[in-house]
Backbone as a chain_set.jsonl record, in Angstrom:
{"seq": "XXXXXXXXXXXXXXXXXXXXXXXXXXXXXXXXXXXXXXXXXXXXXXXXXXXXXXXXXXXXXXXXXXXXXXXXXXXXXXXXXXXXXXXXXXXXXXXXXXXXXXXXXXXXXXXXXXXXXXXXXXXXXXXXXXXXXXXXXXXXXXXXXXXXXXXXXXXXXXXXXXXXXXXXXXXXXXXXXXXX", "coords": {"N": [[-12.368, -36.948, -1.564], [-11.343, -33.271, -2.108], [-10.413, -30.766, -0.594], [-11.424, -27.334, -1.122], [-10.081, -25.038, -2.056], [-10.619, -22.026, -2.507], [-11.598, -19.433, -1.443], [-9.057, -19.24, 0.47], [-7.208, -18.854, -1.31], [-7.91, -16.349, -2.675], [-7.583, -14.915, -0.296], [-5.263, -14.868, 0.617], [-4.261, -13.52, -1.874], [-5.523, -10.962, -1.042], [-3.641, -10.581, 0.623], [-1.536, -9.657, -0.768], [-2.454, -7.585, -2.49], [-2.933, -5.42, -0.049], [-0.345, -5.024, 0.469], [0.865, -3.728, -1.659], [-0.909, -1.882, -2.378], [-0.125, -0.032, 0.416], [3.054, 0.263, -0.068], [2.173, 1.552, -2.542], [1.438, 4.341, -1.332], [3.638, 5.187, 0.016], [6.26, 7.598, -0.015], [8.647, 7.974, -2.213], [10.776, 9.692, -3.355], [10.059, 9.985, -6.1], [7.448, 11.956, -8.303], [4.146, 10.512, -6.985], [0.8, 10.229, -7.15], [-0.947, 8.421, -5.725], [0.514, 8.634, -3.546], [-0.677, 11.299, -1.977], [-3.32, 9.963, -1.532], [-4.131, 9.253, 1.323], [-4.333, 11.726, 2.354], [-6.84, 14.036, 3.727], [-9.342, 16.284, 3.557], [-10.714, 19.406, 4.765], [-13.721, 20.358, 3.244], [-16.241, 22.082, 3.181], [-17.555, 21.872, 5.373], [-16.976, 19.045, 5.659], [-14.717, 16.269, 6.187], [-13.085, 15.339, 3.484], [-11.459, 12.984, 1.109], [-8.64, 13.639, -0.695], [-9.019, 13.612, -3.718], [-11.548, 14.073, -4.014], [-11.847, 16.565, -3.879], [-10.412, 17.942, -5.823], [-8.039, 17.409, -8.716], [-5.561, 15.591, -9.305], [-2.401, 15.089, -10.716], [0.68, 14.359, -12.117], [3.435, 16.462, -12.611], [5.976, 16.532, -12.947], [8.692, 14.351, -12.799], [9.373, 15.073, -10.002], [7.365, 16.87, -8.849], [4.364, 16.89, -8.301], [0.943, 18.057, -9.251], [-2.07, 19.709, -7.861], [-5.006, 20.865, -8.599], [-7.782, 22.221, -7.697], [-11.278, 21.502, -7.616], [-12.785, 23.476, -6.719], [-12.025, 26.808, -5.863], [-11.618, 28.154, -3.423], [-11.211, 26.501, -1.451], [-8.531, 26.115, -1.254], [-6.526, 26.268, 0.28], [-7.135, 24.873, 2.704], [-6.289, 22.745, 1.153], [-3.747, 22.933, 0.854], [-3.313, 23.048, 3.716], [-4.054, 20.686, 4.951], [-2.147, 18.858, 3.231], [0.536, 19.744, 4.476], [-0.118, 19.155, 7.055], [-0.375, 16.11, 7.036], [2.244, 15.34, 7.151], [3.674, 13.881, 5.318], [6.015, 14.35, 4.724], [6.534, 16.551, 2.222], [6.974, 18.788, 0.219], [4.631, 22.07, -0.467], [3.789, 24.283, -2.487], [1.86, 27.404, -3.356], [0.087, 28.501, -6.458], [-1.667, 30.956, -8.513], [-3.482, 28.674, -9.905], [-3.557, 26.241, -8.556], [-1.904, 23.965, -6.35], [1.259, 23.246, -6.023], [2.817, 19.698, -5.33], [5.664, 19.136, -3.868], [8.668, 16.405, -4.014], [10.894, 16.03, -2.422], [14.338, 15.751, -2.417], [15.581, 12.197, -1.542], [17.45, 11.327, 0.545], [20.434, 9.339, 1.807], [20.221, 8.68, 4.536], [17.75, 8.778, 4.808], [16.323, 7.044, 2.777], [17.602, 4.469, 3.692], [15.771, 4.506, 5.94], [13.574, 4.125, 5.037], [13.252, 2.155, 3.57], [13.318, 0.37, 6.142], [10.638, 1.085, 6.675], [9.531, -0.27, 4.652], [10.13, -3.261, 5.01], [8.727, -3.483, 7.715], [6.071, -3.619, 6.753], [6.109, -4.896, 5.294], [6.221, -7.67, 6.66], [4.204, -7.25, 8.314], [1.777, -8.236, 6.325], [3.222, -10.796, 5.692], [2.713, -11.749, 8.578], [-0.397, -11.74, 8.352], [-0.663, -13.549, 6.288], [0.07, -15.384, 7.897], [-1.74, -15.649, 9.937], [-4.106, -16.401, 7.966], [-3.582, -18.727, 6.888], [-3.372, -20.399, 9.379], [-6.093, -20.613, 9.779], [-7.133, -21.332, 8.021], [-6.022, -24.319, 8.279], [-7.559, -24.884, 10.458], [-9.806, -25.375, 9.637], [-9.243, -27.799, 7.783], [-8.973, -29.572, 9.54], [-11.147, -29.592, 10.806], [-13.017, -30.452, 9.107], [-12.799, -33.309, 9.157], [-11.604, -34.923, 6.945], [-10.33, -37.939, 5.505], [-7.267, -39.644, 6.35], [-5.574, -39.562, 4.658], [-6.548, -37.4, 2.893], [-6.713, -35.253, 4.202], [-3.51, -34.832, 4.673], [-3.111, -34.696, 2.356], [-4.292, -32.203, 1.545], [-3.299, -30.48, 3.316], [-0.566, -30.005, 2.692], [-0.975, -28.783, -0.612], [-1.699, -26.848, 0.939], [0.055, -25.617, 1.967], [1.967, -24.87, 0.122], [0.626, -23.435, -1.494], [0.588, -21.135, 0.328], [3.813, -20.927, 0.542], [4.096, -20.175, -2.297], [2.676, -17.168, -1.957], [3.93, -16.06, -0.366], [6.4, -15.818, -1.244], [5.487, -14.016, -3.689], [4.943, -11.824, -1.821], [7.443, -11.373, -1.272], [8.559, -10.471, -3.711], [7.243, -8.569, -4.833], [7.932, -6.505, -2.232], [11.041, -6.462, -2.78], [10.816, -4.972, -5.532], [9.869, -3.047, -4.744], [11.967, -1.904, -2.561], [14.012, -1.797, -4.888], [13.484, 0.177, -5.831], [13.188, 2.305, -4.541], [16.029, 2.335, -3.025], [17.071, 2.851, -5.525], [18.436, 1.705, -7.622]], "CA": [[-12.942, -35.606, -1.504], [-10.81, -32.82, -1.7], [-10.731, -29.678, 0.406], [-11.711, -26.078, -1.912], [-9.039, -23.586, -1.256], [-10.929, -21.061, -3.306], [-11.381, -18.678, -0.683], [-8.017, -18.789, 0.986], [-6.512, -17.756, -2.731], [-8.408, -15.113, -2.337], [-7.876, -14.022, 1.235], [-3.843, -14.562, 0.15], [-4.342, -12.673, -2.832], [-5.677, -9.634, -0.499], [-2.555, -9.752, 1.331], [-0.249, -9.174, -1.732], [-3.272, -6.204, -2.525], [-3.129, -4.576, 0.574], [0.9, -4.493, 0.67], [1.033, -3.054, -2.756], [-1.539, -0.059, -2.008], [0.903, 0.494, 1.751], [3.824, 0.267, -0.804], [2.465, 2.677, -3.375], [1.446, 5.571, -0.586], [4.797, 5.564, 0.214], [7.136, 8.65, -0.762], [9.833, 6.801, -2.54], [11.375, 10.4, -4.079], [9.182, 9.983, -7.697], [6.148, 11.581, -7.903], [3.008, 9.597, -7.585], [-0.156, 10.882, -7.252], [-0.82, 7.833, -4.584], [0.927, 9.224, -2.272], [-1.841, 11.614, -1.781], [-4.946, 9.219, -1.126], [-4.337, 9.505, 2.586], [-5.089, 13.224, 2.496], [-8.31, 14.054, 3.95], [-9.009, 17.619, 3.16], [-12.3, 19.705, 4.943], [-14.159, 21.07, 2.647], [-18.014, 22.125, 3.096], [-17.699, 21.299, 6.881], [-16.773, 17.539, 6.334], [-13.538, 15.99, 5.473], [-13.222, 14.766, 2.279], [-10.494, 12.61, 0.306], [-8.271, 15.048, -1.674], [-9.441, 13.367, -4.468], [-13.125, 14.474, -3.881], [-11.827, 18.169, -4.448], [-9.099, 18.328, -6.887], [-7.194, 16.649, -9.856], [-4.041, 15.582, -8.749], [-1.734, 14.549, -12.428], [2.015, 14.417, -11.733], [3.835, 17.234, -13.409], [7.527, 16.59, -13.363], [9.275, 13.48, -11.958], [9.841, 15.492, -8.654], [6.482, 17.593, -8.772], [2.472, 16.91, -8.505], [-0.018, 19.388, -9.505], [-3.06, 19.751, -7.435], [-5.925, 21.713, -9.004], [-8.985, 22.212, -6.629], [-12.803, 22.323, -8.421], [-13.237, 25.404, -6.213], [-10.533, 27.438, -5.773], [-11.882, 28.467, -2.074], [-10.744, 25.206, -0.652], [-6.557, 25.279, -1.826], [-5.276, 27.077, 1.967], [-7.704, 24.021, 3.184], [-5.872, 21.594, 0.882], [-2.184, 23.054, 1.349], [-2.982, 22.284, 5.31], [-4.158, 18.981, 4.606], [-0.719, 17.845, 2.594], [1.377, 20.189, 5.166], [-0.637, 18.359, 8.647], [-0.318, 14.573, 6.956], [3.583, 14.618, 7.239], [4.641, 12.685, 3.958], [7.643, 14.938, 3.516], [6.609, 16.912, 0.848], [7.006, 20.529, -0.046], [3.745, 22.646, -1.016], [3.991, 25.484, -3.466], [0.626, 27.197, -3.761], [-0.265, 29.409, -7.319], [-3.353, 30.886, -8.602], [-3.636, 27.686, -10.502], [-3.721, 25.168, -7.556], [-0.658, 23.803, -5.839], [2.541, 22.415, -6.525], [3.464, 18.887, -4.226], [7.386, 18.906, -4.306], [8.601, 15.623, -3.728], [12.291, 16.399, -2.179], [15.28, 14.053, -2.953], [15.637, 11.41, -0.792], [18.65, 11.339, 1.614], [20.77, 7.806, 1.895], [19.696, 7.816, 5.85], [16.162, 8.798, 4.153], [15.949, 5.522, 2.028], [17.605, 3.268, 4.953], [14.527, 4.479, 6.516], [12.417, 3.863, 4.359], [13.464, -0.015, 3.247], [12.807, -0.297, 7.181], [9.439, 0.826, 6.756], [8.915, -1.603, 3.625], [10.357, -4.373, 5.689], [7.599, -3.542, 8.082], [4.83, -3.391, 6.053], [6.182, -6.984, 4.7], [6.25, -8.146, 7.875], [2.512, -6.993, 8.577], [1.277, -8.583, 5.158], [3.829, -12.226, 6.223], [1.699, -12.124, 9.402], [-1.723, -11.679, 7.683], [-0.734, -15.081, 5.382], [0.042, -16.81, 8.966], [-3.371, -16.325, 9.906], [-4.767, -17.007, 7.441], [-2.897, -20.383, 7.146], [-3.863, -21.692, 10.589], [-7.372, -20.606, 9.913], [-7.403, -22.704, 6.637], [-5.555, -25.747, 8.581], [-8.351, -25.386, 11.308], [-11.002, -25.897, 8.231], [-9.153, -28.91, 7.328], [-9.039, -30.53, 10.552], [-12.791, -29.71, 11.374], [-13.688, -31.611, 7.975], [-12.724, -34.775, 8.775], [-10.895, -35.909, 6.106], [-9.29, -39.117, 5.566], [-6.63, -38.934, 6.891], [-4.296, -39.049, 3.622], [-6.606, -36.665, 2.083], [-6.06, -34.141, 4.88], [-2.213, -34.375, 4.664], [-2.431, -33.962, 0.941], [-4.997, -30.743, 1.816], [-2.463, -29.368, 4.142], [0.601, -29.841, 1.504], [-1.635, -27.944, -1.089], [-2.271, -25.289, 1.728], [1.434, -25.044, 2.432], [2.225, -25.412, -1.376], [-0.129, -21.536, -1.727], [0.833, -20.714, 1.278], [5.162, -20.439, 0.109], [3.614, -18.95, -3.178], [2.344, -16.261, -1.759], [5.331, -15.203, 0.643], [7.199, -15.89, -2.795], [4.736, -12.793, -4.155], [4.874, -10.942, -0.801], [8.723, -10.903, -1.149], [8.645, -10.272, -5.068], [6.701, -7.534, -4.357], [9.068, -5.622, -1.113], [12.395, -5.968, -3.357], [10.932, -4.412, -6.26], [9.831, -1.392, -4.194], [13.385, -1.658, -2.28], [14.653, -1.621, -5.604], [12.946, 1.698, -6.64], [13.742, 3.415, -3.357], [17.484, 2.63, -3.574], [17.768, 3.82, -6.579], [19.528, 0.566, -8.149]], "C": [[-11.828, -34.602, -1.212], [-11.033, -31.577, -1.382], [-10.606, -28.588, -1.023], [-11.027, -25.35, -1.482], [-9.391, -22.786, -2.192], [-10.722, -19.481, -2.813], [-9.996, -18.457, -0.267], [-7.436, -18.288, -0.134], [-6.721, -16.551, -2.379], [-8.13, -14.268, -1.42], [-6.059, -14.139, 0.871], [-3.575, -13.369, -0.454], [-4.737, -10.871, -2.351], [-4.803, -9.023, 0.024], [-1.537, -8.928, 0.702], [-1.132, -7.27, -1.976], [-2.648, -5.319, -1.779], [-1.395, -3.968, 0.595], [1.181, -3.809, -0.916], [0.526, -1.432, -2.621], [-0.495, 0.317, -0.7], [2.309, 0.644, 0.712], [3.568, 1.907, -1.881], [1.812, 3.878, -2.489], [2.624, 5.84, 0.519], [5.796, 6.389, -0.774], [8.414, 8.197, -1.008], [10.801, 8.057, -3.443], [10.688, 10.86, -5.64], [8.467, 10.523, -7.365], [4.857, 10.793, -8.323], [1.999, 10.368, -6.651], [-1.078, 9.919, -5.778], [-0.419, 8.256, -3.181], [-0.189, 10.31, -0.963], [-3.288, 11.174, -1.253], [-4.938, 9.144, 0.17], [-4.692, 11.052, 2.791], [-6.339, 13.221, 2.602], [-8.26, 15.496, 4.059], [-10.464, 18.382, 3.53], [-12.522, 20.648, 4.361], [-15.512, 21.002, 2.724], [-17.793, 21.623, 4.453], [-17.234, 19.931, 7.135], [-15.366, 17.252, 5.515], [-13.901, 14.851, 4.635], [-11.866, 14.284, 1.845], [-10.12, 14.078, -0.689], [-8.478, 14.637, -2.958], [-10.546, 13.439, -5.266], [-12.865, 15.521, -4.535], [-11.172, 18.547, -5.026], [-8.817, 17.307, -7.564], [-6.154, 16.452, -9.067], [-3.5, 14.9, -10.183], [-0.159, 15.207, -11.564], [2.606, 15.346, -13.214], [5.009, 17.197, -13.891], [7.417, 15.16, -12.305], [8.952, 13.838, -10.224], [8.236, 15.983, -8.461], [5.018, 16.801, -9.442], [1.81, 17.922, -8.53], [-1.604, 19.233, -8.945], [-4.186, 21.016, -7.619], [-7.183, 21.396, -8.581], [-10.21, 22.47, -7.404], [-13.074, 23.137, -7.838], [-12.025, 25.615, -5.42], [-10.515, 28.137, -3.909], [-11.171, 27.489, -1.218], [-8.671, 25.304, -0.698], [-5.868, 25.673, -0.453], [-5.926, 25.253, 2.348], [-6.817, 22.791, 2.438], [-4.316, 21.533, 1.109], [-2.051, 22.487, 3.14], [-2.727, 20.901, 5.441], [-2.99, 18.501, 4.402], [0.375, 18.275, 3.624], [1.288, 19.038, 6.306], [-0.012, 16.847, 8.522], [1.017, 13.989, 7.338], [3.981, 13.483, 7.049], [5.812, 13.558, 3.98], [7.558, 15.836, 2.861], [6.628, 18.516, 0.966], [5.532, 21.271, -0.837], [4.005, 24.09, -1.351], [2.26, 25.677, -3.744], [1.068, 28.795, -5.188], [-1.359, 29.592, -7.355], [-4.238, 29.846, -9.638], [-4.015, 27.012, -9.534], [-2.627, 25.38, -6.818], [0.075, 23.143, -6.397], [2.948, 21.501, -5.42], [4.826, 18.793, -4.739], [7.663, 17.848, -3.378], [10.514, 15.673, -3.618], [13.302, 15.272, -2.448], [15.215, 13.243, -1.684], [17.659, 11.293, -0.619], [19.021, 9.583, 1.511], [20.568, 7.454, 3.448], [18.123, 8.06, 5.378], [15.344, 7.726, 3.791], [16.318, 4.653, 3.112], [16.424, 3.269, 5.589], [13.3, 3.688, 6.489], [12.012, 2.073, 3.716], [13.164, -0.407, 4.838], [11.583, -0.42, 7.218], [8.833, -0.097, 5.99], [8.839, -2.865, 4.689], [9.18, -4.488, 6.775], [6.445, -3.484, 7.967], [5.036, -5.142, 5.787], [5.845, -7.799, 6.073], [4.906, -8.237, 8.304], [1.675, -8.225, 7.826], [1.478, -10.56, 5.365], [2.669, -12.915, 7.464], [0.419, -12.241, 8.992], [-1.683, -13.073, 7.053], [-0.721, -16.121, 7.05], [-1.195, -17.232, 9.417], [-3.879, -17.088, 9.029], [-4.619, -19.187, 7.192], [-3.244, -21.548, 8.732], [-5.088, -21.498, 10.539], [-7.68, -21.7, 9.192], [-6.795, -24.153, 7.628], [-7.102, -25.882, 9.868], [-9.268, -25.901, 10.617], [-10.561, -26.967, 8.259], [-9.015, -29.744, 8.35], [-10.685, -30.889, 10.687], [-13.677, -30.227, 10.178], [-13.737, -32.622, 8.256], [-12.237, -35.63, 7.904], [-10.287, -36.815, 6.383], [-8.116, -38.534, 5.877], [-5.234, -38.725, 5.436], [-4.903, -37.949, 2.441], [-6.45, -34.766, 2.529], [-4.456, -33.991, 4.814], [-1.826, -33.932, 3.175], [-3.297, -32.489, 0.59], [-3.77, -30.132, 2.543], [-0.699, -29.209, 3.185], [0.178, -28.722, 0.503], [-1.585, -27.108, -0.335], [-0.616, -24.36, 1.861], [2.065, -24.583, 1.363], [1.715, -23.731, -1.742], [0.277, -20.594, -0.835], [2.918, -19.714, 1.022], [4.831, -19.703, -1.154], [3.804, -17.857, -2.98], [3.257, -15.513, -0.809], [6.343, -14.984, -0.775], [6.654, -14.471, -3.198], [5.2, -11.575, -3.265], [6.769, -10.202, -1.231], [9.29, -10.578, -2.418], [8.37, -8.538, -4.832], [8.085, -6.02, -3.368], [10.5, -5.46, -2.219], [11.733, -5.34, -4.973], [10.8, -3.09, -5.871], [11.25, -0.917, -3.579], [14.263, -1.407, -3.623], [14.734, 0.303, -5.701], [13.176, 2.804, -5.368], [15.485, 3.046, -2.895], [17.948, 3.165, -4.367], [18.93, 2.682, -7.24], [18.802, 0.656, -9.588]], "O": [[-11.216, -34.825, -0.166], [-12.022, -31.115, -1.951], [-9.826, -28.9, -1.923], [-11.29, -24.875, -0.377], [-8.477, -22.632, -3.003], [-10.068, -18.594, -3.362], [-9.579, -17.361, -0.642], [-7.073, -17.118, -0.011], [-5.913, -15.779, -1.863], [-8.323, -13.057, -1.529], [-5.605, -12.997, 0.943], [-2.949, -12.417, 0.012], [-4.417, -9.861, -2.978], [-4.663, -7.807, 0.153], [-0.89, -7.982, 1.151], [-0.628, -6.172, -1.735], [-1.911, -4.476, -2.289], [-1.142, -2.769, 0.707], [2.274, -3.247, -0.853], [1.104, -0.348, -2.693], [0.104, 1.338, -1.041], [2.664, 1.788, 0.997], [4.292, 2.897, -1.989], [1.567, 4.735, -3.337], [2.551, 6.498, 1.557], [6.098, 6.063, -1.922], [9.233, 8.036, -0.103], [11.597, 7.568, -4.244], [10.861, 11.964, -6.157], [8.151, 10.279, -6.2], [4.514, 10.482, -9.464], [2.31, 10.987, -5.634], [-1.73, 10.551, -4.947], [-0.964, 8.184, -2.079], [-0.384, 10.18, 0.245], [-4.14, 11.877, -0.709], [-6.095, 8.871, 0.491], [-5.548, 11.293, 3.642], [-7.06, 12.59, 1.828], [-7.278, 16.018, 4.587], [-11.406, 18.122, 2.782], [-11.946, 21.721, 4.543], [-16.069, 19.96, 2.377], [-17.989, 20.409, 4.385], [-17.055, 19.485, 8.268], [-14.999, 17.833, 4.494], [-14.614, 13.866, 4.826], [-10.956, 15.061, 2.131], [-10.778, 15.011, -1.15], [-8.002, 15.511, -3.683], [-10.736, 13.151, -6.448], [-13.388, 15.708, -5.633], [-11.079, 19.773, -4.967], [-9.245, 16.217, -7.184], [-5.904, 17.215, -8.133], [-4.294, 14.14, -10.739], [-0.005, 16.125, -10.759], [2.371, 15.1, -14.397], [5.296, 17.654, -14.997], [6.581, 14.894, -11.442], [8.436, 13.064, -9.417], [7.73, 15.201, -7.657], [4.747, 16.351, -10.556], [2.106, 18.818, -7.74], [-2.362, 18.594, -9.675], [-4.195, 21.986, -6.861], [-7.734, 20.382, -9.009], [-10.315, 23.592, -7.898], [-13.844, 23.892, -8.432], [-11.331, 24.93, -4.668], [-9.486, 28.502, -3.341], [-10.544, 27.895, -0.239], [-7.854, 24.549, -0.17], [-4.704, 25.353, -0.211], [-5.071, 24.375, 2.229], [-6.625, 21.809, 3.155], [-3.689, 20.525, 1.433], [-1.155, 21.831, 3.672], [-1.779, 20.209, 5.813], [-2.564, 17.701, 5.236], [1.229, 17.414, 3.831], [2.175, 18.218, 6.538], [0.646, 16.325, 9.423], [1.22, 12.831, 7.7], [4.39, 12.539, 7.725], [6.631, 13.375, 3.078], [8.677, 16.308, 2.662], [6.234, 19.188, 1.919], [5.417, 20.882, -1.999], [4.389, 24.927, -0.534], [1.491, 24.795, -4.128], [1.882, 29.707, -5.042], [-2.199, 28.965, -6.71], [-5.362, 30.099, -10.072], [-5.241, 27.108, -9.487], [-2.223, 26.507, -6.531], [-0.294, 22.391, -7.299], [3.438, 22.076, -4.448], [5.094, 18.423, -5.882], [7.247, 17.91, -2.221], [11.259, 15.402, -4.56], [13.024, 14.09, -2.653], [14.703, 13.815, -0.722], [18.626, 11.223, -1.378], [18.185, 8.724, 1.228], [20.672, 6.282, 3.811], [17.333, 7.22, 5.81], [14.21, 7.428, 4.165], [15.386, 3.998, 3.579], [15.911, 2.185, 5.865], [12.525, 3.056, 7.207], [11.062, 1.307, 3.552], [12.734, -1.554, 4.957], [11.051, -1.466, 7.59], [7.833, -0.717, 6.352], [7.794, -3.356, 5.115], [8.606, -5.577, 6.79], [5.687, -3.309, 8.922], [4.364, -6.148, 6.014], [4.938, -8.631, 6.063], [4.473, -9.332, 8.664], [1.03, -9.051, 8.473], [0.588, -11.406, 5.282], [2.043, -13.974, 7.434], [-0.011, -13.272, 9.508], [-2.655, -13.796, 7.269], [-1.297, -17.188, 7.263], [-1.717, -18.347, 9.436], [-4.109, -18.287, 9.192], [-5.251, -20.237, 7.306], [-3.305, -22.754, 8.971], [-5.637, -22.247, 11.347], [-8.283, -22.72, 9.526], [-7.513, -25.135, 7.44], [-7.591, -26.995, 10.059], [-9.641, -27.02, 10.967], [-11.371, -27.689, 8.84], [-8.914, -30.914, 7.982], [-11.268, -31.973, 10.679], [-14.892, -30.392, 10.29], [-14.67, -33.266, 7.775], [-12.351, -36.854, 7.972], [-9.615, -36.811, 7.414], [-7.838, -37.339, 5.78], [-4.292, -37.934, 5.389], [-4.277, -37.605, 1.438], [-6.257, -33.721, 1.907], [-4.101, -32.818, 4.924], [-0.886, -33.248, 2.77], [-3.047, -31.792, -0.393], [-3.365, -29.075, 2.059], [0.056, -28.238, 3.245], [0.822, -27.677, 0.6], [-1.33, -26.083, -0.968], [-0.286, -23.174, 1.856], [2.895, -23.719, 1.646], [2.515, -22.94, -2.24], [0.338, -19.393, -1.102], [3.223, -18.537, 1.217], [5.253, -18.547, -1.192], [4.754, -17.254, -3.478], [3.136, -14.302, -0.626], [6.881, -13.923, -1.093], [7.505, -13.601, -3.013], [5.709, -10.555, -3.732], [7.142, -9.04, -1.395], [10.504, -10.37, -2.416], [9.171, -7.612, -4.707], [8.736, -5.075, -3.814], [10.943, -4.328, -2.414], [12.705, -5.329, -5.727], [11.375, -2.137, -6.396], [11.733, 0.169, -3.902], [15.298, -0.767, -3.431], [15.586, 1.19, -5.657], [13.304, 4.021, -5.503], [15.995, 3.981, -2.279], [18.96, 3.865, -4.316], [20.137, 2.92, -7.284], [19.2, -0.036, -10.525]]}, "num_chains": 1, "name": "protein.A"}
């Protein structure tokens, strides 16, 4: 009988997720329109995603264009991107706004590969759990005992995978925020 690691895929597979989205709402110098989805912006009395009340479409490399469905709200959305402190420069017209996405400094990026590294680090820990959760499963089965050591090989076997992914993942974003 052998042990179903369907779930733990899965619960792996969330970790690579979640460090990808922490990865792409990071200001890496480009713009991305990501960067943005932490903005919470009050409009109508309640705060709302800035996504609720505007387009956001990247206009230039350096520059995002934020165009508000009601034009009442844009002081309310310039605070918003000013308060969140990403970095970024706001230009408002009677169009919307302009996010300016400033160059990045070489102590800027050292920075910033620290914060990757700590995000990886977060994501590394998330697989450890999960890994002694899954080995507690396979103890509290009962397996034979050579079908538990070839369950916990398999576990370990998805387990380097997925740090394999995790760390695929961090140097392509270190790539793109060096600038290599």
């Amino acid at each position: 009988m052998a042990h179903n690691f369907s779930d733990f895929k899965n619960r792996l597979a969330g970790a690579s997720t979640w460090l990808d989205k922490e990865y792409g709402q990071l200001h890496t110098g480009r713009a991305t329109p990501m960067v943005l989805d932490s903005v919470m912006v009050e409009s109508y009395g309640a705060l709302q995603p800035l996504k609720n009340v505007g387009s956001v479409s990247v206009e230039d490399a350096k520059t995002l264009r934020v165009v508000p469905w009601d034009k009442s709200v844009i002081k309310g959305i310039e605070k918003a991107i000013s308060s969140a402190n990403l970095g970024l420069s706001v230009a408002t017209d009677d169009q919307g706004l302009r996010v300016i996405f400033p160059q990045l400094t070489t102590e800027n990026r050292e920075r910033l590969v620290k914060v990757l590294k700590d995000k990886l680090e977060d994501a590394r820990i998330t697989v450890r759990k999960e890994r002694d959760n899954e080995q507690n499963a396979i103890k509290g089965e009962e397996l034979p005992e050579d079908d538990a050591r070839r369950a916990k090989e398999d576990m370990q076997k998805l387990v380097d995978e997925a740090n394999a992914n995790l760390e695929a993942v961090f140097t392509k974003k270190e790539t793109e925020v060096l600038g290599k």
